[in-house]
N, C-alpha and C positions, 0 to 999 in steps of 0.2 A: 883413918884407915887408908890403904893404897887406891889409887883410883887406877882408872883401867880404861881403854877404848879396843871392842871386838869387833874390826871388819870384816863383814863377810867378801868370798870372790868367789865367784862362777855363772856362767851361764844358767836363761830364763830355764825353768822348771826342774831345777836341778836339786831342788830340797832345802834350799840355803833359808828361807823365813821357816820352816820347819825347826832347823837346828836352832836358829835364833830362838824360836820359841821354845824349846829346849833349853836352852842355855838361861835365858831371864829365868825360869820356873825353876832351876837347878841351883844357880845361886843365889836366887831369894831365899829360897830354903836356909841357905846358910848366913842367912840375917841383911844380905846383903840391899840396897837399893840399886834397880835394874830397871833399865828403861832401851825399847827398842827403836831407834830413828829409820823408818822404814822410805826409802825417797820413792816408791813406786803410790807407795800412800799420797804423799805429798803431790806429787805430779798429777794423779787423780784429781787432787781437793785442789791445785791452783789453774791447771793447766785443762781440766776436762778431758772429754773422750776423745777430743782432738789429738791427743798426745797417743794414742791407742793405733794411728794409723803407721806400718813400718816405717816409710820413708823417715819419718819423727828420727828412725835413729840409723838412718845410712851414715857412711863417718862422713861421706863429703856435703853432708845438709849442716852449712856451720851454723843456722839461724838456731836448727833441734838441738845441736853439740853445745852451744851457748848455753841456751834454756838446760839440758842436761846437769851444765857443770857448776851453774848457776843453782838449781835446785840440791844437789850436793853442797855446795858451800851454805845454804840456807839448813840442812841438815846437819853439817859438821856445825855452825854456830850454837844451833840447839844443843846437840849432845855437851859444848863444850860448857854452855850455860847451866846444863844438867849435875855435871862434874863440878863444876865450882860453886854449885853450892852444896845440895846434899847428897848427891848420887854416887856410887863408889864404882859401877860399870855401865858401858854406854855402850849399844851393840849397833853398828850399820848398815842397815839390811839394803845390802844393791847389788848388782851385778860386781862392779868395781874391775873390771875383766881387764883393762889397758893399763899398762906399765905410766904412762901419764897419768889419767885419772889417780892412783895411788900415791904417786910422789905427790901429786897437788895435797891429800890427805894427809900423808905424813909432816910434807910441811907445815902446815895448818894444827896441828896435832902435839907439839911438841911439848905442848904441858905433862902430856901422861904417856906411856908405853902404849904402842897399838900394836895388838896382837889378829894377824891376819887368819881368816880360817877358808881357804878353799874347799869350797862342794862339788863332787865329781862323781858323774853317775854317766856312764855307756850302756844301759842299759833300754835300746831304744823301744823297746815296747811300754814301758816307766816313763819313759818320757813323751811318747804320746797321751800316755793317760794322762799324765799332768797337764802338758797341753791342754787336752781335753777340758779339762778342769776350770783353768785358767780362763777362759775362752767363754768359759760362760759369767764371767766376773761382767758387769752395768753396762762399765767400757766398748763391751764387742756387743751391746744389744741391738742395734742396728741392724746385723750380719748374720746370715744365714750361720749355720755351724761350719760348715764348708769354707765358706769365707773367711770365719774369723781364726779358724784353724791354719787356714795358709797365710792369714795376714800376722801368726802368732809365729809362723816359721818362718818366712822373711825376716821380722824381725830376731829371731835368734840367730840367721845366715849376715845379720851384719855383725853382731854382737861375735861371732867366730872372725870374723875380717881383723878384728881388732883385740883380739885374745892372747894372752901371752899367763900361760902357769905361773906360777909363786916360785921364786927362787933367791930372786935380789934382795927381798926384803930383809929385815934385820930378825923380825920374831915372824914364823910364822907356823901353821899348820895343815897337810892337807886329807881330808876324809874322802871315805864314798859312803855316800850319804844313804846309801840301798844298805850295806850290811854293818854301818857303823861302825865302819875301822878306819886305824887309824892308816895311813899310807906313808907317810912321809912327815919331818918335823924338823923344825928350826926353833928350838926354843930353850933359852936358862935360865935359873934360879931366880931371876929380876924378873920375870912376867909376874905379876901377883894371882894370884888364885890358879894357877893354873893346873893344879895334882889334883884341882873338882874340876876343872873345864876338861881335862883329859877325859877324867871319869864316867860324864857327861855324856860326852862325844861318842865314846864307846860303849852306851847302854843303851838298851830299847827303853822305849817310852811309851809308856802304855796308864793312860790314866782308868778306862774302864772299858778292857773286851768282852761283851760277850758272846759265849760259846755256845751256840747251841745246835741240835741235832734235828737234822730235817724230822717231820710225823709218821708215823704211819704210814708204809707203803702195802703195795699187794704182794708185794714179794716178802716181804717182813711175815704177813699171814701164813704164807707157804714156807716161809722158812730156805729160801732160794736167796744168793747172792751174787750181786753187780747187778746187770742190768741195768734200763733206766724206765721204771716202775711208778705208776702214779700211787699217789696219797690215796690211801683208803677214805670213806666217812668219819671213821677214829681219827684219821691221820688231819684230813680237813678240819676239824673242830681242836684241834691238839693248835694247828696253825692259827684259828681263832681264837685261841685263847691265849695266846702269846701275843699274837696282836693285842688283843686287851689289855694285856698285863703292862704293854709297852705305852698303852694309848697315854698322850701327854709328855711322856719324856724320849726329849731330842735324844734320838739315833743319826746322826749324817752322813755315813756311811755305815750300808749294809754289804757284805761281801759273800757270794755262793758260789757252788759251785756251777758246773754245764749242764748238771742233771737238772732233770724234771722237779723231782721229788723236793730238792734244795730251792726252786725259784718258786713253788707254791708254798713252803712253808712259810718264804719271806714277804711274800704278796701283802697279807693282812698286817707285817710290821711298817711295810712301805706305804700302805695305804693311812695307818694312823698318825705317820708323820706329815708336816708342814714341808720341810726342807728335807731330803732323803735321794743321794745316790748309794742306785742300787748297783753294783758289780759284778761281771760272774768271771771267775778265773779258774781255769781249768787245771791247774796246782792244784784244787780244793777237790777235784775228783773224785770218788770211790776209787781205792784200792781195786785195780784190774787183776780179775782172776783167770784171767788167760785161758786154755780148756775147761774152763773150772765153773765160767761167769753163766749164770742161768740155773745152775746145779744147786740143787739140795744138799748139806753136809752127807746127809742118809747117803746119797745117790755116789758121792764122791767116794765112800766107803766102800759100798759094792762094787763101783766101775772101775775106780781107781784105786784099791786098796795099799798099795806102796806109795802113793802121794800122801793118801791120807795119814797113814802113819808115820811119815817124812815130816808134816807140818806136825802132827801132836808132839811130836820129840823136839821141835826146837820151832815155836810160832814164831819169833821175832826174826828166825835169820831163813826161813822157809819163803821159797821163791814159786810163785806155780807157775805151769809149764807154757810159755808165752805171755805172760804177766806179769806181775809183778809181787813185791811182798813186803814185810816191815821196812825191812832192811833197805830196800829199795825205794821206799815210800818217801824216807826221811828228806833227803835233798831236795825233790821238789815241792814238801809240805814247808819244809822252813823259810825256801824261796818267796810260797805264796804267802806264808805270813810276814815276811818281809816286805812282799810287797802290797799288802795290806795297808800295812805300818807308814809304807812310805806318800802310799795314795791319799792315807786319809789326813797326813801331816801330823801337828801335833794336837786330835781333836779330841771332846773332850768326851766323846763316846765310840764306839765303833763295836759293829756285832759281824759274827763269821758263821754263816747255816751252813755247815759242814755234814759228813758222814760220821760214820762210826770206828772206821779207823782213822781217818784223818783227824777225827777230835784227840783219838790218844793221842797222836804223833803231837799235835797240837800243845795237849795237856801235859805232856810228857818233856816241852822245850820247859814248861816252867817250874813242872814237880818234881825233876829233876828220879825220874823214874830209872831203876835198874831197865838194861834194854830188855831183859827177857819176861819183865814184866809186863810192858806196854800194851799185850795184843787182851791181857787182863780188865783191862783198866775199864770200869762201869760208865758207860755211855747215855742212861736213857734218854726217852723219848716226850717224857714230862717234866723234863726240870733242863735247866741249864746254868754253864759254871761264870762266873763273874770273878773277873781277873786285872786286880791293881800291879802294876811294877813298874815303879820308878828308882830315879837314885834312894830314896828316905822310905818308901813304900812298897810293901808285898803285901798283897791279899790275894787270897784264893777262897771263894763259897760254892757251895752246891746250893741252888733254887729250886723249889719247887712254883710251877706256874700255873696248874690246872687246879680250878678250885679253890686255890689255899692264897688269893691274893692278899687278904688281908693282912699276912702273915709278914709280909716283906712288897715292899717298891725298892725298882730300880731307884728311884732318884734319891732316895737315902741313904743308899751305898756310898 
C-alpha cells in the first residue's frame, strides 16, 4: 500500500493535535495503520518541564533551537522507521511554523509524499481557552495560572516572529480548525488517501455528546419564560440523578450555559467525576424574549395579542420585540457548538446542559429538521439525547435517567 507523511503547521493552541487526532481515527477506519509523532510529547519525556519555560523557544536562544531541531530529527527517524516497516501513514504533530524547519523535513522525507496541513484559527476567545487549557498540562505546575498563562503567550509571541503560512510547499492544505473548512489547497492525484483526509478535515467529530436539558426551574412551574430562575426541589433531585446515572463514566468536558438553572444541574455531574472541565459559554443561552422574558404564554395573549398571534403563524422565523427568535438563535448556537467541539478536541466524551430551545437548535444541526419544525422538537426534563457522528458513525438515542438506570449506561453506548 502507498505510504504517506501528514505534517502538521501552525501556531500553539490552534487545534492541530486535535485534527491529528482526527486524522489517525479516520484512516484507521479504513484499514489503514496510523501512528501520531507528537515532538511536544517527546520534549516533555527527554527534555522536562525545563523546556516549558518561553525563552526555550526565542529564535535567538541557539542552545533551545538546537535542542528543537534535534528533537524533530529524532521524530522524523521514528515516523520513518514507522513507514518502513508496517505503517502506511505517519502524522507530525508540531508547530512546524518556519519555512526552515519544513525544508529540513522534506529533505529528510523523501522516501514518501508529505502532505502539509496548516491549522488556522483567529478566533481569540478559542484561543484563550486553549491556552487555558494547555497551562494546566504537569509542565506549568510550578506556576500560578497567571504565570503560566503569560509564560504560554510569550511563547506563542516567538513562535509568530518566525511564522511564515503554506505556500511553497509542493503538496499542501490549509483549514480553520473552529468550523472545519477547508480554506485553501495545493494538492493532486499522487497524494495517497487524500479524497478521506479531505473528508475528514471537513467533518465534525463527535465520538459521544451529550445533551441534556437543565431541571426543573420556578419558572417552568409558573409557566413563565427566560429569565434566570433557580431549580425547584424536582428540579434538584432531576440534577441528582443525572449525576448518578453519570457516576463512574469520564465526562471531561461539561459545557453550560450563564444561567443559574444550566450550572446547578451540572454541579452533581462535576462532582461525580475525577477529571472534569466545567464551561459556561454564553452561545448556550436561553433564547431571549425581549418584552416577552418573565411573561407567561397566558399573559403575552392578553397583553400582546398581535405578537402572539405573529409567533403561532410562523414559530421558527418569529422574532420578539428586542429579542430574539429561532431564526436568530441559529448562528450563535452553532458557534457555541463549534466551540465546544473545539475546546474539548477530539475527546472521547463531552456533555452540553443547555435550554430548551437551544437543545432544538442543537438537535436540529444533526436531525437534520425541517426549519419550521424545530421550535416542536421534544425537549424533556428527564431524559437526555446521546449523539455519535463521525466520518463511518451516526447515532442519535433518547435516554431516559430518573429511575430507569438499569435500563441503559452511558459507558455501553
Amino acid at each position: 500500500m502507498d505510504k504517506l507523511y501528514i505534517a502538521m503547521v501552525g501556531l500553539p493552541a490552534r487545534g492541530k493535535t486535535t485534527v491529528a487526532s482526527k486524522l489517525q481515527e479516520g484512516l484507521a477506519q479504513e484499514g489503514l495503520n496510523v501512528r501520531i509523532f507528537n515532538n511536544g510529547d517527546l520534549r516533555r519525556e527527554i527534555l522536562g518541564a525545563a523546556s516549558s519555560r518561553p525563552e526555550f523557544y526565542h529564535p535567538d536562544n541557539q542552545d533551545g533551537r538546537e535542542a528543537r531541531d534535534e528533537l524533530a530529527r529524532m521524530n522524523m527517524e521514528r515516523a520513518q522507521a514507522f513507514l518502513a516497516a508496517d505503517g502506511h501513514v505517519a502524522i507530525l504533530d508540531a508547530t512546524n511554523v518556519s519555512t526552515q524547519r519544513r525544508r529540513m523535513l522534506e529533505s529528510a522525507q523523501e522516501d514518501h509524499t508529505v502532505l502539509w496541513v496548516e491549522c488556522v484559527n483567529d478566533d481569540q476567545e478559542l484561543v484563550d481557552a486553549s491556552i487555558l487549557r494547555k497551562t494546566r498540562l504537569p509542565e506549568f505546575s510550578g506556576l500560578t495560572e497567571q504565570q503560566a498563562i503569560a509564560s504560554f503567550k510569550r511563547r506563542i509571541t516567538y513562535y509568530e516572529d518566525i511564522y511564515a503560512p503554506l505556500g511553497r510547499e509542493r503538496f499542501w492544505v490549509r483549514v480553520d480548525s473552529l468550523t472545519n473548512r477547508i480554506i485553501d489547497e495545493q494538492v493532486f492525484h499522487s497524494v495517497p488517501y487524500y479524497v478521506t483526509i479531505r473528508d475528514i478535515l471537513v467533518s465534525d467529530w463527535i465520538r459521544n455528546l451529550y445533551l441534556v436539558r437543565h431541571g426543573q426551574t420556578l419558572y417552568n412551574q409558573e409557566g413563565r419564560i427566560g429569565g434566570d430562575s433557580d431549580l425547584t426541589p424536582e428540579g434538584f433531585e432531576q440534577a441528582e440523578a443525572l449525576g448518578r446515572h453519570f457516576h463512574g463514566f469520564s465526562i471531561p468536558y461539561v459545557f453550560t450555559s450563564t444561567r443559574k438553572r444550566s450550572h446547578q444541574t451540572a454541579a452533581p455531574i462535576r462532582k461525580g467525576q475525577t477529571r472534569c472541565t466545567v464551561t459556561a459559554l454564553p452561545d448556550f443561552d436561553e433564547i431571549n424574549a425581549g418584552v416577552c422574558e418573565h411573561m407567561r404564554y397566558e399573559d403575552i395573549k392578553n397583553t400582546l395579542p398581535e405578537e402572539y398571534r405573529s409567533r403561532q403563524r410562523d414559530k421558527y422565523n418569529y422574532v420578539y420585540p428586542g429579542g430574539e427568535g429561532y431564526v436568530t438563535l441559529k448562528p450563535r448556537v452553532d458557534r457555541g457548538l463549534k466551540k465546544a467541539l473545539f475546546l474539548s478536541g477530539n475527546a472521547e466524551a463531552l456533555m452540553i446542559v443547555g435550554h430548551q430551545a437551544i437543545n432544538r437548535m442543537i438537535l436540529s444541526h444533526f436531525l437534520f429538521r425541517r426549519t419550521e419544525d424545530v421550535p416542536y422538537i421534544y425537549i424533556p426534563q428527564d431524559q437526555y439525547f446521546h449523539i455519535t457522528s463521525t466520518q463511518k458513525k451516526k447515532l442519535f438515542e433518547q435516554i431516559r435517567f430518573t429511575g430507569r438506570r438499569e435500563q441503559h449506561s452511558p459507558s455501553a453506548t
